[in-house]
N, C-alpha and C positions, 0 to 999 in steps of 0.2 A: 269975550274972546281975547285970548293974549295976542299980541303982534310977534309972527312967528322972528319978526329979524333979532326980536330981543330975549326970546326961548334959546333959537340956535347957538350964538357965543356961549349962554349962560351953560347950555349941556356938553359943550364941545371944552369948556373951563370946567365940568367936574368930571367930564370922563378923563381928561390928563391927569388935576388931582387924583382921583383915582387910582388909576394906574400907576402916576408918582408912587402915593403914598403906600400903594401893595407892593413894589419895587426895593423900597426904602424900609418895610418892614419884613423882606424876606431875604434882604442883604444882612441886616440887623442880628436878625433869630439867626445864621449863618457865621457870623464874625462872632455871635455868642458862644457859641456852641466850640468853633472854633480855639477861643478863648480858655472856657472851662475848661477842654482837652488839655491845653497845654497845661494849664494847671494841676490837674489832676497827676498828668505823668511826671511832673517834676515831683511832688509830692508825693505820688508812690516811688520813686527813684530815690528821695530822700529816706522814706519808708524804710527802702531795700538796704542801701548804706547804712545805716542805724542797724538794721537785725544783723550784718554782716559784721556790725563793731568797728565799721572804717571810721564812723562821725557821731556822734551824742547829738543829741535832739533837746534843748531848753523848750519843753512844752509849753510850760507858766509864760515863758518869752514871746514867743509864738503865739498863743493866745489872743495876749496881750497886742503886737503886733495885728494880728486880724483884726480885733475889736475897735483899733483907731484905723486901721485901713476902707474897714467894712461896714462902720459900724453900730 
């Protein structure tokens, strides 16, 4: 039989863990998603300026650029 005094802490330390770490993974998935958005609009923004002919777009640059960013 376990000694309940040393069960108690031990479950009362993984249900905070717990709850921590589901807190901290649904902030995360959150700030990501977040994140991506803003990238995406800048990017289709860039997109839009390019088809309008206000800006030229160095793809090969850009690329390049992502692939040491990301990579």
């Amino acid at each position: 039989m376990i000694p309940t005094n040393l069960v108690s802490p031990l479950v009362g330390e993984l249900g905070l863990g717990g709850v921590g770490g589901f807190c901290v993974g649904y902030s995360m998935k959150k700030i990501a998603k977040i994140v991506t958005a803003i990238f995406a609009i800048g990017f289709l923004g860039l997109q839009y300026l390019a088809t309008l002919g206000i800006i030229s777009i160095n793809y090969l640059a850009l690329e390049e650029w992502a692939i040491s960013m990301f990579g």
